[in-house]
VEXDREN-2710 file (C-alpha; in Angstrom, 1 decimal):
% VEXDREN-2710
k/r/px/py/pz
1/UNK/-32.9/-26.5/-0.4
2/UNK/-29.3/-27.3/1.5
3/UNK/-27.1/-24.5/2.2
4/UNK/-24.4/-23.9/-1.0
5/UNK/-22.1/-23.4/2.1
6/UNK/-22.1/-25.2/5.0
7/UNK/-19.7/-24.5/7.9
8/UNK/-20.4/-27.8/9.5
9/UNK/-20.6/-30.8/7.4
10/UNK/-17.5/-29.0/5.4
11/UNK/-15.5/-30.0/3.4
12/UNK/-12.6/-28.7/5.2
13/UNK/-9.0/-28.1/4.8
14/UNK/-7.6/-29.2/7.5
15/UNK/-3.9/-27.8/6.3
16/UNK/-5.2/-24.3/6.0
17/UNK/-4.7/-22.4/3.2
18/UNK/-2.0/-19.1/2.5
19/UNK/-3.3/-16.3/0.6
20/UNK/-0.7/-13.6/-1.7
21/UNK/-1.8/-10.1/-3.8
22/UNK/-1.9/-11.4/-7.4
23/UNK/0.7/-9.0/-9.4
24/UNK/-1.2/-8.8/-12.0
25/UNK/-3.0/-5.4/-13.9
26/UNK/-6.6/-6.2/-15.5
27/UNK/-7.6/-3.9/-18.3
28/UNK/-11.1/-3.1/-18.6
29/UNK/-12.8/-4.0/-21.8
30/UNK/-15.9/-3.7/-23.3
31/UNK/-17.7/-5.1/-26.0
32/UNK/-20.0/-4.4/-28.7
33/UNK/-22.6/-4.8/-26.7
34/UNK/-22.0/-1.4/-24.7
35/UNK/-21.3/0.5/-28.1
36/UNK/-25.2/-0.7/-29.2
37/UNK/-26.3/0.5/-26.3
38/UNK/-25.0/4.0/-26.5
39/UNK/-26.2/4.0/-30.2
40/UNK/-29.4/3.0/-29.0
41/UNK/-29.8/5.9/-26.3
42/UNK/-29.5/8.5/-29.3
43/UNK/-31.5/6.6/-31.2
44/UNK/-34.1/6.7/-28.8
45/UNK/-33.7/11.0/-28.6
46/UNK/-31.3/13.3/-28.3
47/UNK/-32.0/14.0/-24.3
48/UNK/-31.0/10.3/-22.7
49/UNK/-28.0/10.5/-25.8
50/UNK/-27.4/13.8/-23.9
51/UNK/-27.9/12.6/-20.4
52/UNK/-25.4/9.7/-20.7
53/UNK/-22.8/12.2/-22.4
54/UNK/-23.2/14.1/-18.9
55/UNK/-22.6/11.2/-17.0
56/UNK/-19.4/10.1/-19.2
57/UNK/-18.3/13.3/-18.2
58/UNK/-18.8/13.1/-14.5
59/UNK/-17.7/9.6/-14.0
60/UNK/-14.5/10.6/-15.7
61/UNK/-14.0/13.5/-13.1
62/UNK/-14.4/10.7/-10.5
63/UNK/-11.9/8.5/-11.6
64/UNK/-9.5/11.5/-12.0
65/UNK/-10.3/13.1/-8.7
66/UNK/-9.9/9.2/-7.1
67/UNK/-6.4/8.8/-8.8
68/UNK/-5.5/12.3/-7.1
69/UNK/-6.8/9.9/-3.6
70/UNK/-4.5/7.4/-4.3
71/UNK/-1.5/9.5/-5.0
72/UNK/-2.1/11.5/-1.8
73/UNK/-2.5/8.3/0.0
74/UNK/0.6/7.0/-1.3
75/UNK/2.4/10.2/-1.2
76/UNK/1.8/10.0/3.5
77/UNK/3.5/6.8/3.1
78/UNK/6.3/7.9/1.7
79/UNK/6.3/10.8/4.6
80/UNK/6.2/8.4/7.4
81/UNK/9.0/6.6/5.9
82/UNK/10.9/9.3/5.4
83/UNK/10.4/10.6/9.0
84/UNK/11.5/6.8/10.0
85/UNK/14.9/7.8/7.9
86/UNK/15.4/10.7/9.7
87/UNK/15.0/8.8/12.9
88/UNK/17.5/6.3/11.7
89/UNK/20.0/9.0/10.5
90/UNK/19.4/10.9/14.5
91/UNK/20.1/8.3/16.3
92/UNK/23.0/5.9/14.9
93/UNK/25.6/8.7/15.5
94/UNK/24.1/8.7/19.2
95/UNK/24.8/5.2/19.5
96/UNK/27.9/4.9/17.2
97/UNK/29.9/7.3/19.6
98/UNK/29.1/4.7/22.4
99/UNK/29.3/1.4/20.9
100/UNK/30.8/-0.2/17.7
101/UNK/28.0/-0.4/15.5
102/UNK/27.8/-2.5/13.0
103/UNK/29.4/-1.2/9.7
104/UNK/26.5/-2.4/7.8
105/UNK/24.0/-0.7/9.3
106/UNK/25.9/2.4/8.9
107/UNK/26.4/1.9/5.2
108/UNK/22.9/1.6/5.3
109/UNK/22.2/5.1/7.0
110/UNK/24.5/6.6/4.3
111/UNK/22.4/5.3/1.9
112/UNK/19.8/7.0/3.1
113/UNK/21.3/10.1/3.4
114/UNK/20.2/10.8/-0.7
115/UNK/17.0/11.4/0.4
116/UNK/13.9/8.7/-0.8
117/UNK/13.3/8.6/-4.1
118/UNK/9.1/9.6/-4.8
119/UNK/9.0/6.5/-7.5
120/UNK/11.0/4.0/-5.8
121/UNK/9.6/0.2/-4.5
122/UNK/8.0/1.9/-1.0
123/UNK/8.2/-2.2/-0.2
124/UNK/12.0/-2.4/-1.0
125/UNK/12.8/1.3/1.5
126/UNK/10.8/-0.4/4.1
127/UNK/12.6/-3.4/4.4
128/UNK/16.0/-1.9/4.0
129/UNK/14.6/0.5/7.5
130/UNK/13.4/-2.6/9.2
131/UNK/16.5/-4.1/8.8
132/UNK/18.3/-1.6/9.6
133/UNK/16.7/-1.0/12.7
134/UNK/16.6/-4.5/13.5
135/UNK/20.5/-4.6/13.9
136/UNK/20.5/-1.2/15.4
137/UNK/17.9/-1.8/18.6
138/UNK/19.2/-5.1/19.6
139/UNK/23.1/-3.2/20.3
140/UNK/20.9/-0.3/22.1
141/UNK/19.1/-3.1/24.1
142/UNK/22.3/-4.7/25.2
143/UNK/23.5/-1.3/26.7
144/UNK/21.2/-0.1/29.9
145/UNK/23.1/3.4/29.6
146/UNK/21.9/3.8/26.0
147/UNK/18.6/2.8/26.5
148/UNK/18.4/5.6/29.6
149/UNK/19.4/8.5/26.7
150/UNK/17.0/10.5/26.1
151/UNK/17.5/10.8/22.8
152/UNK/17.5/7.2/22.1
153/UNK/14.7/6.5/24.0
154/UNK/12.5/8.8/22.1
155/UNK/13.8/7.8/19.2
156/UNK/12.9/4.2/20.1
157/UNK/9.5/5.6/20.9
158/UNK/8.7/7.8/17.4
159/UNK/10.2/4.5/15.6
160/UNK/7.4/2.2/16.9
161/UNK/4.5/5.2/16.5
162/UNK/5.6/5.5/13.1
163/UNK/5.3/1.9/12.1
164/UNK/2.0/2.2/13.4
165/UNK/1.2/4.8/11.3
166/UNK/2.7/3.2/8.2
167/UNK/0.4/0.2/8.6
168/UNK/-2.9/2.8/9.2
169/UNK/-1.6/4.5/5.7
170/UNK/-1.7/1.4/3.6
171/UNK/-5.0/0.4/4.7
172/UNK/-6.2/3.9/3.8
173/UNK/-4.5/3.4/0.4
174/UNK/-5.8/-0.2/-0.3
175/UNK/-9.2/0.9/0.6
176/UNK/-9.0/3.7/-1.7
177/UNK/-7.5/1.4/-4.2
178/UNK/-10.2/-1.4/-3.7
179/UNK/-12.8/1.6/-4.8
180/UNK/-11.1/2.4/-7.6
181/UNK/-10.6/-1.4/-8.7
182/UNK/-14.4/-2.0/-7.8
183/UNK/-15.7/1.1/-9.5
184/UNK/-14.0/0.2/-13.0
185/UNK/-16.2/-2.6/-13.2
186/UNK/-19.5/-0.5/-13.2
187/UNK/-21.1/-0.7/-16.2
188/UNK/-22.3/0.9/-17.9
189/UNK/-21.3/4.4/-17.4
190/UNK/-18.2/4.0/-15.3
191/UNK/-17.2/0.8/-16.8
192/UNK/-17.4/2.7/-21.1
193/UNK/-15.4/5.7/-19.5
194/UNK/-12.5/3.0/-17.9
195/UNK/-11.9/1.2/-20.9
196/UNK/-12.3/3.7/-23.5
197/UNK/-9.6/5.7/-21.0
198/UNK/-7.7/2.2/-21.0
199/UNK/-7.4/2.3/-17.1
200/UNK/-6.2/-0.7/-15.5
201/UNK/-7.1/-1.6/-11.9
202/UNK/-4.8/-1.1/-9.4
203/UNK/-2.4/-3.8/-6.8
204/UNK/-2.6/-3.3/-3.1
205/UNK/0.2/-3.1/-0.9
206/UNK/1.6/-6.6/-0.8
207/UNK/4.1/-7.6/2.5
208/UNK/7.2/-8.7/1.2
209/UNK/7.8/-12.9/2.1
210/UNK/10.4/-12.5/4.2
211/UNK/7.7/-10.4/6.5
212/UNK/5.1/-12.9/5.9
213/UNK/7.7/-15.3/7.1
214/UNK/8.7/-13.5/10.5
215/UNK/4.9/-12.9/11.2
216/UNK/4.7/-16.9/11.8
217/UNK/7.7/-17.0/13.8
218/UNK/7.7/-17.4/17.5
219/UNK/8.4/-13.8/19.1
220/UNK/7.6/-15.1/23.3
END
């Protein structure tokens, strides 16, 4: 018997091939087929009718405790991009009373200054931070005396850990998301309790294109 996949005779895209999150919510559904089978377990006595009952019940406090996961996951994003706000908001009036900073990135910063909405795009705030710190470092850079504040350089510094710490969180949430999305699909106890709940699974964070884009640049 030949191997169904064979690394060396191929085939082989030479090309490559790019790979996106699918924005796309999947129901889970269930057939006739589960309902005979919960008829059958009381037909068969009332203890595995009972049984099952029990384990409808726990596998619905799991998916209720898990969605708690995910919003708390979510919810230390949305910290460290606050804290990268604030960040933003301490250090352009450092630089500002140095150097004519770009307007726009200031109009930015006073965007900011309403505080982050809980239900707004994380993906969207995130790109409107990297871009504003992307026109905001490069004046600093061209300055030595700026760079040597203390201030700034810290700054500079919590900026970098942060982003860090941002990428840490949304693996944390999309692994916690991948278990929920996997566990819908359990049948038949988890699987009954998700679509009879009608719970969809979830999307991962997704990297916007223009990030995808920069990641294949040249940066040495």
């Amino acid at each position: 018997m030949v191997n169904e996949l064979d690394e060396v005779t191929g085939p082989v895209n030479a090309e490559g091939r790019d790979i996106n999150v699918i924005e796309k919510q999947i129901p889970v559904k269930v057939g006739i087929g589960s309902t005979i089978f919960e008829i059958m377990l009381w037909v068969l006595g009332i203890v595995p009718g009972v049984i099952f009952l029990f384990m409808k019940i726990g596998a619905k406090n799991y998916f209720q405790q898990l969605q708690q996961k995910i919003q708390a996951d979510a919810s230390q994003i949305d910290n460290y991009l606050e804290q990268r706000v604030q960040i933003l908001q301490n250090v352009a009036p450092l630089v500002n009373k140095a150097i004519d900073i770009d307007k726009d990135v200031m109009k930015s910063i006073a965007a900011f200054r309403s505080g982050l909405n809980p239900d707004a795009d994380r993906n969207a705030v995130n790109k409107s931070l990297d871009s504003a710190f992307g026109r905001l470092f490069p004046q600093i850079e061209a300055y030595p005396e700026l760079k040597a504040h203390e201030a700034i350089a810290d700054a500079m510094k919590q900026n970098s850990y942060l982003q860090k710490e941002i990428t840490a969180a949304r693996t944390l949430y999309n692994d916690t998301v991948t278990q929920w999305n996997t566990d819908l699909f359990m049948w038949p106890t988890k699987m009954i309790v998700a679509a009879r709940s009608g719970y969809t699974t979830r999307i991962p964070f997704t990297a916007s294109a223009e990030t995808k884009a920069r990641a294949r640049s040249t940066f040495f």
